[in-house]
Short mmCIF file of the C-alpha atoms (twelve columns), coordinates in Angstrom:
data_MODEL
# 
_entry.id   MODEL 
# 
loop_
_atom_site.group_PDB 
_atom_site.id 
_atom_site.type_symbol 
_atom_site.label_atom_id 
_atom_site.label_alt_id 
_atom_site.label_comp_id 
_atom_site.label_asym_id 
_atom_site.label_seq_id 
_atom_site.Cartn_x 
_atom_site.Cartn_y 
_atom_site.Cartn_z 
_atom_site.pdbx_PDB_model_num 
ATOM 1   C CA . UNK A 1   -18.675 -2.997 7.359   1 
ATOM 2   C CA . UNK A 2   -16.113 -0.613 5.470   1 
ATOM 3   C CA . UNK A 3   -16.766 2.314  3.726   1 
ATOM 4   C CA . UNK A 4   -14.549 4.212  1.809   1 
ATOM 5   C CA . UNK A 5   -15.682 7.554  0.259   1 
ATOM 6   C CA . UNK A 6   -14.089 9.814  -1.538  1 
ATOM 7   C CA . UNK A 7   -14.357 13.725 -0.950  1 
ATOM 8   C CA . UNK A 8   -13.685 15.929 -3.818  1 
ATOM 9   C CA . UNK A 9   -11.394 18.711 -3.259  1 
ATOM 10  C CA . UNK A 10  -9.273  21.869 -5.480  1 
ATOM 11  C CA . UNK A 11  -8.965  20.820 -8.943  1 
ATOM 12  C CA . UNK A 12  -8.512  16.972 -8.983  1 
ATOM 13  C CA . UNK A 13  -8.147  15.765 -5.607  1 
ATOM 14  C CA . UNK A 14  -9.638  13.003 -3.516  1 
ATOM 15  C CA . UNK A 15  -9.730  12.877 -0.138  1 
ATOM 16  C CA . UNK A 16  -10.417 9.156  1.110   1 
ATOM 17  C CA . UNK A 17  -12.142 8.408  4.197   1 
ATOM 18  C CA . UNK A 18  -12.733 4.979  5.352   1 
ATOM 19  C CA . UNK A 19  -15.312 4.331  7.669   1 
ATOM 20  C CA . UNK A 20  -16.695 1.868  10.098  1 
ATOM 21  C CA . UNK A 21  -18.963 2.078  12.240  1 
ATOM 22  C CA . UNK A 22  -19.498 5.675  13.267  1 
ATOM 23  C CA . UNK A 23  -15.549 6.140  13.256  1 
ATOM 24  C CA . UNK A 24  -13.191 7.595  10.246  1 
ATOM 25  C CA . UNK A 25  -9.932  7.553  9.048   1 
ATOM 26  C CA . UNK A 26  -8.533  10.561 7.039   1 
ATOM 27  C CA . UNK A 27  -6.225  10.120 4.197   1 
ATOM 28  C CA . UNK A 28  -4.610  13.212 2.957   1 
ATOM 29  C CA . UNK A 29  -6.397  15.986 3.452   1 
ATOM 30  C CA . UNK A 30  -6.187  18.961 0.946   1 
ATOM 31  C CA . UNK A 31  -8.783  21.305 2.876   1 
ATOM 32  C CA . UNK A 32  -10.459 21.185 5.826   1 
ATOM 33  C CA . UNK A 33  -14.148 22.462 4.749   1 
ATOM 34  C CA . UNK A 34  -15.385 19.751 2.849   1 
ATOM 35  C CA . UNK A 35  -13.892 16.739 5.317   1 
ATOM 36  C CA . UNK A 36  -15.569 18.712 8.596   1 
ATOM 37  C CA . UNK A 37  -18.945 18.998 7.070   1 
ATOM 38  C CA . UNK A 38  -18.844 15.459 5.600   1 
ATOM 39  C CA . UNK A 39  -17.712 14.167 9.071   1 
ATOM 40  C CA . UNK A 40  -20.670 16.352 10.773  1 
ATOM 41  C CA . UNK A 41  -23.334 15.002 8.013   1 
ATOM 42  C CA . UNK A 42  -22.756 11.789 8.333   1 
ATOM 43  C CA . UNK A 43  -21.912 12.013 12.520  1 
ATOM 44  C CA . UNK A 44  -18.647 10.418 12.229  1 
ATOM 45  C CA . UNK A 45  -15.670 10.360 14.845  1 
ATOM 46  C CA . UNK A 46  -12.295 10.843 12.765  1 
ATOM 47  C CA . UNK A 47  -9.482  8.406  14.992  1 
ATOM 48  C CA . UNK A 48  -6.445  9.097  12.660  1 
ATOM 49  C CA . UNK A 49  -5.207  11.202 9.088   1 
ATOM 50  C CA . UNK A 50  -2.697  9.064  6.764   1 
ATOM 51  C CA . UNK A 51  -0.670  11.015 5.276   1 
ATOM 52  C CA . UNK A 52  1.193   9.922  2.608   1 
ATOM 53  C CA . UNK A 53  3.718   12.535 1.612   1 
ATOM 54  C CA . UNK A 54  4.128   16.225 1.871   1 
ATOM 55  C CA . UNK A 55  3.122   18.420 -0.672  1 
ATOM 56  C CA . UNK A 56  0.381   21.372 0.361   1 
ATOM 57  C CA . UNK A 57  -2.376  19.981 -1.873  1 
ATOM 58  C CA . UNK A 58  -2.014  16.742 0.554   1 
ATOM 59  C CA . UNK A 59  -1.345  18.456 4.273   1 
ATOM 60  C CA . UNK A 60  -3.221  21.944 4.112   1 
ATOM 61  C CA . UNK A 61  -6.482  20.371 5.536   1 
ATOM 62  C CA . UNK A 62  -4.660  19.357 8.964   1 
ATOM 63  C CA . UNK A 63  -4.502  21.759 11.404  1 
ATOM 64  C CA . UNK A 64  -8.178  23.084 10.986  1 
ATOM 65  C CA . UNK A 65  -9.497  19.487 11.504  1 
ATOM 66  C CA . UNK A 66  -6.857  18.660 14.401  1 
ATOM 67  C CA . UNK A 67  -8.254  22.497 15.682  1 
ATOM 68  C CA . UNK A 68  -11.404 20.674 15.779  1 
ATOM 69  C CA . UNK A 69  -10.257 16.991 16.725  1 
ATOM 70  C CA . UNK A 70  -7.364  17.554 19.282  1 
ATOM 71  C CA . UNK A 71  -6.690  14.150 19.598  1 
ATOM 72  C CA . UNK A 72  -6.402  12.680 16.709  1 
ATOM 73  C CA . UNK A 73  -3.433  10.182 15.515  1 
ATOM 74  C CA . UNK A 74  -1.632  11.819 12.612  1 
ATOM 75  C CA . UNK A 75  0.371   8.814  11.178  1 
ATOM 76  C CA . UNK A 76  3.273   9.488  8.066   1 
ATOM 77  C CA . UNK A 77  6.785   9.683  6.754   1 
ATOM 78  C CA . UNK A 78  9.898   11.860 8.345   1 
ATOM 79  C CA . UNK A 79  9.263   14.740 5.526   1 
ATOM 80  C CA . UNK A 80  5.992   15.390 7.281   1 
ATOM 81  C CA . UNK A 81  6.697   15.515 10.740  1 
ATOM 82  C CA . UNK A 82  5.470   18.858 11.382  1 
ATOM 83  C CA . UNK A 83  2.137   17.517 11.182  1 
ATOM 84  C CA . UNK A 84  2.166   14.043 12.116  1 
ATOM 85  C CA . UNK A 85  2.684   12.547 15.818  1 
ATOM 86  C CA . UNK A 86  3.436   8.992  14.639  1 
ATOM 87  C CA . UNK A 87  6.700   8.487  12.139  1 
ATOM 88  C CA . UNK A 88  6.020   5.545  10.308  1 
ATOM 89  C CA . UNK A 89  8.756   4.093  7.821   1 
ATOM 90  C CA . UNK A 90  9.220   1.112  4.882   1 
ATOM 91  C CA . UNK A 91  7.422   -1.835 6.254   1 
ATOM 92  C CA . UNK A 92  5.867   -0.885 9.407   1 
ATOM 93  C CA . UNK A 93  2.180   -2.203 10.466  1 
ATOM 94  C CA . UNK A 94  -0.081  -0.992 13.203  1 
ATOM 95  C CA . UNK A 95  -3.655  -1.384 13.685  1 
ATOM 96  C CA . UNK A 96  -6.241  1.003  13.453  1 
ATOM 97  C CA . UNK A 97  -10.071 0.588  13.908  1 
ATOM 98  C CA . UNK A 98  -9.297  -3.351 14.161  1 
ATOM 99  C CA . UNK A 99  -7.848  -3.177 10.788  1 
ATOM 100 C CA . UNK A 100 -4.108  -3.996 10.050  1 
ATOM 101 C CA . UNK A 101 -2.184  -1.463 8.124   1 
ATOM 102 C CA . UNK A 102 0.847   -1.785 6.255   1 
ATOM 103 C CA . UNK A 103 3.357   1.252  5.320   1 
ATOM 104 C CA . UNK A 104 5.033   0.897  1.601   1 
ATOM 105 C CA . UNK A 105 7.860   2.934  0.647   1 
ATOM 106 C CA . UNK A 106 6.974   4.671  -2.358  1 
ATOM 107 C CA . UNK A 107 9.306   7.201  -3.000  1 
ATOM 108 C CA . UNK A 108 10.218  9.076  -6.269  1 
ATOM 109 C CA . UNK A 109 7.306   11.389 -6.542  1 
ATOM 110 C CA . UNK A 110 9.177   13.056 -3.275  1 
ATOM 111 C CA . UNK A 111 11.956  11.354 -1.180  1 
ATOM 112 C CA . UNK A 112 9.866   9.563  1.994   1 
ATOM 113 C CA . UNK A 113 6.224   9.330  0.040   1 
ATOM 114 C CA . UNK A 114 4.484   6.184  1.667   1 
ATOM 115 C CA . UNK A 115 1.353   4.401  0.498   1 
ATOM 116 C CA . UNK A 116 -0.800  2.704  3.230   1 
ATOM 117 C CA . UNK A 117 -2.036  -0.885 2.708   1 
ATOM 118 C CA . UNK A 118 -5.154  -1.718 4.794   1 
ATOM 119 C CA . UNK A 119 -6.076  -5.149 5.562   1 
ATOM 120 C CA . UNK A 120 -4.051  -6.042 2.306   1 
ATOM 121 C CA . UNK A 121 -7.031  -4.965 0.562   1 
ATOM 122 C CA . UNK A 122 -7.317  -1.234 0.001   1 
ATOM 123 C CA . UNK A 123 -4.423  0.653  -1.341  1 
ATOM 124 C CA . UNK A 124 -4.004  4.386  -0.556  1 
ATOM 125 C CA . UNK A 125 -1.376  5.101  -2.515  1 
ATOM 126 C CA . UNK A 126 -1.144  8.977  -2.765  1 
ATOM 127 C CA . UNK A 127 0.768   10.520 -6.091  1 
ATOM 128 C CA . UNK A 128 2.824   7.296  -6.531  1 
ATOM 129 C CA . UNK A 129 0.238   5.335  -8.773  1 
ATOM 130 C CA . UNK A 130 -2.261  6.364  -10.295 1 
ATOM 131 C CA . UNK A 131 -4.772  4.535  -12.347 1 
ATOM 132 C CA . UNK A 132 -3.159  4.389  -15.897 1 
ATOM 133 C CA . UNK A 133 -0.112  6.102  -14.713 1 
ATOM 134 C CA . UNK A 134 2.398   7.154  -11.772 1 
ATOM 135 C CA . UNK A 135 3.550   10.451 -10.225 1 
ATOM 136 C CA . UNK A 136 5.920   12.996 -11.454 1 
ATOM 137 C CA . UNK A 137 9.428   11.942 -10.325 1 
ATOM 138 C CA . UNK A 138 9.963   15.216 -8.997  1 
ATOM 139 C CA . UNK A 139 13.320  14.003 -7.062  1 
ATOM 140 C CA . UNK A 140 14.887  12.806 -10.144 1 
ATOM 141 C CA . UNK A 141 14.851  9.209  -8.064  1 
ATOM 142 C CA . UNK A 142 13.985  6.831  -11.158 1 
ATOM 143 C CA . UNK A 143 15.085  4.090  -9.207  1 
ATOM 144 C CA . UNK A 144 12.793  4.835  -6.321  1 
ATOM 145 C CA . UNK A 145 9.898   5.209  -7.983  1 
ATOM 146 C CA . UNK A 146 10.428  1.649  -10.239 1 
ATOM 147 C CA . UNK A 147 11.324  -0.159 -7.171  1 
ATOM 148 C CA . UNK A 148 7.489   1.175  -5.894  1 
ATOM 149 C CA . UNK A 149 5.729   0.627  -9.178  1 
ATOM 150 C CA . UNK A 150 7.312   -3.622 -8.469  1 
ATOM 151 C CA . UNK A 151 6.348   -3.629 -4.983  1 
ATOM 152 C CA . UNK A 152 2.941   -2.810 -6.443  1 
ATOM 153 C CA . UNK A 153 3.006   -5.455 -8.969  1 
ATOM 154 C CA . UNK A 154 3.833   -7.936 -6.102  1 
ATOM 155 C CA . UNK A 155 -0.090  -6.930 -4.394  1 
ATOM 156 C CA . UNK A 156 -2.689  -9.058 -5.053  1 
ATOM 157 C CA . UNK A 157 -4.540  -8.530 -8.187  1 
ATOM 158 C CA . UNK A 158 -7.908  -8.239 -6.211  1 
ATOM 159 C CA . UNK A 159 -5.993  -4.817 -3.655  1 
ATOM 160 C CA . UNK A 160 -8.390  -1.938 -4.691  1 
ATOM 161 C CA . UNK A 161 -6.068  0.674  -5.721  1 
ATOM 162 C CA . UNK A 162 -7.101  4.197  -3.892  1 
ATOM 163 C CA . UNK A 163 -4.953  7.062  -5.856  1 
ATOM 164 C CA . UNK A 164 -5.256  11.206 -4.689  1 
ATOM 165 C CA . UNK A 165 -6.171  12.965 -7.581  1 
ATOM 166 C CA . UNK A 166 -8.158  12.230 -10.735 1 
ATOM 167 C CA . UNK A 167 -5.982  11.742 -13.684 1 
ATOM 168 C CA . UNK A 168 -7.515  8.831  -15.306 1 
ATOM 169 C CA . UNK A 169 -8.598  10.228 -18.686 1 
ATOM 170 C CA . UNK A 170 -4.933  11.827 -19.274 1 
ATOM 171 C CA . UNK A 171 -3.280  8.767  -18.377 1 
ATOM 172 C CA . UNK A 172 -5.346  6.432  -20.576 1 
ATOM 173 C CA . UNK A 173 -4.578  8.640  -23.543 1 
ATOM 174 C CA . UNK A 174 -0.721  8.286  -22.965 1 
ATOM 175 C CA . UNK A 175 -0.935  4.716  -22.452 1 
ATOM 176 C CA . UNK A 176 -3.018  4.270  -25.632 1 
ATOM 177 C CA . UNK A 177 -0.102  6.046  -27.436 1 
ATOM 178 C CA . UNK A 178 2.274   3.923  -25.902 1 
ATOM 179 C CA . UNK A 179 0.904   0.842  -25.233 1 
ATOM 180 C CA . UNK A 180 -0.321  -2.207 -27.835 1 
ATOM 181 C CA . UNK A 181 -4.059  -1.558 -28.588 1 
ATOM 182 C CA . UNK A 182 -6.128  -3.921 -26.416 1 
ATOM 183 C CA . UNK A 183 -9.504  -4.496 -25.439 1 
ATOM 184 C CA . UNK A 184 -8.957  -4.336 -21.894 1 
ATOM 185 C CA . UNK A 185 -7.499  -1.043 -22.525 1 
ATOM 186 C CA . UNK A 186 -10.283 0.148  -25.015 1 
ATOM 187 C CA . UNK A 187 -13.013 -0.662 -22.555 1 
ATOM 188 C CA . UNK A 188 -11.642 0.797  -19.681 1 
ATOM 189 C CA . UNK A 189 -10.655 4.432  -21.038 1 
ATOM 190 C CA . UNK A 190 -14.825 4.092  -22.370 1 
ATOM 191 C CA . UNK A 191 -15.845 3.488  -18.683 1 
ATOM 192 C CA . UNK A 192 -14.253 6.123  -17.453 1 
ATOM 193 C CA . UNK A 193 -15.242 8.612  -19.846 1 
ATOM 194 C CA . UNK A 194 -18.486 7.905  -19.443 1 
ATOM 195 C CA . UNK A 195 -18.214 8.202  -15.658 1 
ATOM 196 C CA . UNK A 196 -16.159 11.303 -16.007 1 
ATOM 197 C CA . UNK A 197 -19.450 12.726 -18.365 1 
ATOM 198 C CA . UNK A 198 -21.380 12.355 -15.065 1 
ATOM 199 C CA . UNK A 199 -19.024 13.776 -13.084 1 
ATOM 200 C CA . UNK A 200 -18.233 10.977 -10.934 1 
ATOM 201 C CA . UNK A 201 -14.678 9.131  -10.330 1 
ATOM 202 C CA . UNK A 202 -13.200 6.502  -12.374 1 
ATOM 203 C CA . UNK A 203 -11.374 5.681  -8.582  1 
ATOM 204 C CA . UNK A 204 -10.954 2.671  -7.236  1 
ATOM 205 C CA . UNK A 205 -9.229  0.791  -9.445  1 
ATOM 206 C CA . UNK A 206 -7.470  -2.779 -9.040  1 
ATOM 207 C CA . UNK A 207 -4.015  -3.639 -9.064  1 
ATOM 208 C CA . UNK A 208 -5.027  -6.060 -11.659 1 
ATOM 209 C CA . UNK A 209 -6.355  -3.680 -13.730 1 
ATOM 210 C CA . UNK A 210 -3.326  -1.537 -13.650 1 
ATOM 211 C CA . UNK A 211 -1.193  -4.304 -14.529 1 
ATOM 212 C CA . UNK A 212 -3.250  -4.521 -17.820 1 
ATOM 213 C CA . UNK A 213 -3.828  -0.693 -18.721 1 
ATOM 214 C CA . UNK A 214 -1.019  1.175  -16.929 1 
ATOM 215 C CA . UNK A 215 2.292   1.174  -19.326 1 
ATOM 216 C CA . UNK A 216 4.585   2.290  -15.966 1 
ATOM 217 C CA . UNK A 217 3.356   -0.660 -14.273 1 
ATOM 218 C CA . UNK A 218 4.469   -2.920 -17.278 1 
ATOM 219 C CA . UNK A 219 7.810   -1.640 -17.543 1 
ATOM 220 C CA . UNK A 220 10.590  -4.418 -17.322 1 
ATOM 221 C CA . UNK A 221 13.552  -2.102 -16.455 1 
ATOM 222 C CA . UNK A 222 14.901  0.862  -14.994 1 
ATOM 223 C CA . UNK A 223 15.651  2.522  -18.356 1 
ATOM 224 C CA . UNK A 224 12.623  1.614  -19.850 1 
ATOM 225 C CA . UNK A 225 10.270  3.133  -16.878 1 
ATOM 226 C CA . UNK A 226 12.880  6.212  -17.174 1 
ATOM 227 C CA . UNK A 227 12.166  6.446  -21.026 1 
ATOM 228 C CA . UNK A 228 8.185   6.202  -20.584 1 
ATOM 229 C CA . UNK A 229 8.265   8.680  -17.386 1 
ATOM 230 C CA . UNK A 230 10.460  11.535 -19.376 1 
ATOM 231 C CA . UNK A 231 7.878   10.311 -22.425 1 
ATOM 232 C CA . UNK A 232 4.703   11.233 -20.370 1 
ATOM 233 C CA . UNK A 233 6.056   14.501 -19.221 1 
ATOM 234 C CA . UNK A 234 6.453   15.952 -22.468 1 
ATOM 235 C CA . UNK A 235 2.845   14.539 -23.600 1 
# 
């Protein structure tokens, strides 16, 4: 049986951890504190950390729970090699905890970001999609990010979509802007203001979901994604 959790950390971060059995996987870990005492709580045995790309608010958990877990598997891209101890790239698979695991390229947000696809059902896709929108293209790569946000659209519509931070409600009020009013749309910025009111997470969310409410995800071209991504920074 899985079980994927999410740990609230700084401002708007989640830190995922998928469970089963009494053993955990890590996916980017913003702080230490709050993943130790969850792991000691609920007497779990971390195996791995995904990370997915490196920016502090992703990475600055690491070495205290490697100080307490020496031998842990610390699995992402080139740009975060001074943490990890397994390089993955576009494409590459491996198994952990019996459970397949894809790498995605999903660059744009930073040069080497990967997202993690876990027994093509659970997406961990870091700052490259979010629900109702996609991360900052901070390398000015346009084209890299697109060509993520389509590999995306390719996933099954039932992939649970596992983002890093909670941006929902800003999102949904750019793509209402943006996007034709529609029901779908209507609905789902409801649910997750009511969910937000109670202070929990609008997170997971479904690729097929995000092909209906997320305006990035609809984009047709290059220069149309570029338009809507300049668009949203200026919001």
């Amino acid at each position: 049986m899985i079980q994927i959790t999410p740990i609230p950390a700084l401002s708007d971060n989640y830190i995922w951890v998928l469970q089963q059995d009494q053993k955990a996987i890590i996916v980017d870990p913003a702080e230490s504190e709050s993943v130790l005492s969850f792991l000691a709580k609920n007497q779990l045995n971390p195996t791995a950390i995904l990370l997915t790309h490196n920016h502090d608010d992703h990475t600055a958990g690491v070495a205290d729970i490697v100080a307490q877990y020496l031998d842990l598997a610390i699995y992402g891209p080139t740009e975060v090699r001074q943490f990890a101890n397994q390089i993955v790239k576009d494409n590459d698979e491996f198994e952990l905890l019996g459970l397949s695991v894809k790498v995605i390229k999903s660059a744009g947000h930073t040069a080497e970001h990967v997202s993690y696809l876990v027994k093509h059902e659970y997406l961990f896709s870091g700052d490259s999609l979010f629900s109702g929108g996609c991360g900052r293209v901070f390398t000015g790569d346009y084209q890299a990010q697109f060509d993520a946000l389509q590999r995306f659209n390719q996933l099954d519509d039932f992939v649970m979509v596992y983002p890093a931070h909670e941006y929902t409600q800003s999102n949904l009020k750019f793509a209402s802007a943006v996007m034709t009013p529609n029901c779908v749309l209507a609905e789902y910025q409801e649910r997750a203001d009511m969910l937000r009111a109670q202070n929990r997470p609008t997170l997971p969310t479904t690729i097929g979901i995000e092909k209906q409410i997320n305006p990035f995800m609809q984009a047709k071209t290059l220069a149309e994604f570029t338009q809507l991504r300049q668009q949203k920074d200026n919001f």
